[in-house]
C-alpha positions in Angstrom: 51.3 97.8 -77.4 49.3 100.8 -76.7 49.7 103.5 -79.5 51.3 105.9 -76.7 54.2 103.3 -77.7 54.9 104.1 -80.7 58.5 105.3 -80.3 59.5 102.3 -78.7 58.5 100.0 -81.7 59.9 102.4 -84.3 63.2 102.4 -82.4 62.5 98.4 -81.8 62.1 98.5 -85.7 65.1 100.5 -86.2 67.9 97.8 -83.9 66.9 95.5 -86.2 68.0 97.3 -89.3 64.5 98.4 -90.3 63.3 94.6 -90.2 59.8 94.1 -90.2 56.7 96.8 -89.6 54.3 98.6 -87.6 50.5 98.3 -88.1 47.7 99.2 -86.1 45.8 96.1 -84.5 42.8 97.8 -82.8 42.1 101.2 -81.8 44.6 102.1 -79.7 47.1 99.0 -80.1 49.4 98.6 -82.5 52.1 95.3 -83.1 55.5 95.3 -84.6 55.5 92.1 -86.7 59.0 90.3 -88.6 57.2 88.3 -91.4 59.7 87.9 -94.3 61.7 84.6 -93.9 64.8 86.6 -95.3 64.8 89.0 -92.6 64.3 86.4 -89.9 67.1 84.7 -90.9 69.1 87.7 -91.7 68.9 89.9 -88.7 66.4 88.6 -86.1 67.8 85.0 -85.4 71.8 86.2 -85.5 70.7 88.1 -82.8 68.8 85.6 -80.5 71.6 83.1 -81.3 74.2 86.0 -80.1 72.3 86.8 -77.0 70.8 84.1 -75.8 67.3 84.4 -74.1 66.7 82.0 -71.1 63.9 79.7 -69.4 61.1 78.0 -71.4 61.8 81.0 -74.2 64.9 79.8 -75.3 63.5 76.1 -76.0 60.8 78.2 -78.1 62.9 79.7 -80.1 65.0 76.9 -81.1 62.0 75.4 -82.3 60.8 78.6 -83.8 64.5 78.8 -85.9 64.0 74.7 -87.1 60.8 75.8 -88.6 62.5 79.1 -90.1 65.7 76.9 -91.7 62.9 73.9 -92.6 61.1 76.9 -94.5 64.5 77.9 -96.6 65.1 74.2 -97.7 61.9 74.3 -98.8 60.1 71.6 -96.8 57.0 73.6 -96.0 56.2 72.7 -99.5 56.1 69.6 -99.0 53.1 67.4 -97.0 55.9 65.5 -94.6 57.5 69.0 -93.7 54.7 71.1 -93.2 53.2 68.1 -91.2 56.8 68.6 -89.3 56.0 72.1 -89.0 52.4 71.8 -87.3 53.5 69.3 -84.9 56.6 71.7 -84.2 54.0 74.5 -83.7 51.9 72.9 -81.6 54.8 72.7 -79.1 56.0 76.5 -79.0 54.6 78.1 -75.9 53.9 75.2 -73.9 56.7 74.4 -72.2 57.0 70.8 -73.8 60.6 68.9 -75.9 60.8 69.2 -79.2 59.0 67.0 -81.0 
């Protein structure tokens, strides 16, 4: 988002309990980014499974939370599971079934 924006992704930041950050990605852009696994699971997916998006989005993020709960068992560690994980990936935005 433009860095006129700010406000919004501090108070974007700030509905999901301080979750994530705020850097700078150019210029005059900045991004508000969730990267910690805990906090995904904590407070970001209890609130996608609670309100529900719709369309193509919703398929994405079911895949998105299989790769989130593979990663707290652990199974991005391992060669089969982070294979699992790529060909999961390669699905997410392109309107295609989960693999």
């Amino acid at each position: 988002m433009h860095r006129r924006d700010l406000a919004l992704l501090e108070k974007l930041q700030a509905f999901f309990k301080g979750a994530g950050g705020i850097s700078k990605t150019k210029r005059t852009t900045l991004q508000y980014r969730v990267t910690s696994v805990e906090q995904i699971s904590n407070v970001i997916i209890p609130h996608f499974d609670k309100y529900s998006l719709i369309t193509q989005k919703l398929a994405d993020y079911l895949l998105f939370k299989k790769v989130i709960i593979m990663m707290e068992k652990k199974e991005h560690l391992t060669q089969e599971g982070l294979n699992n994980i790529v060909a999961i990936k390669s699905s997410i935005n392109k309107g295609l079934a989960s693999p």
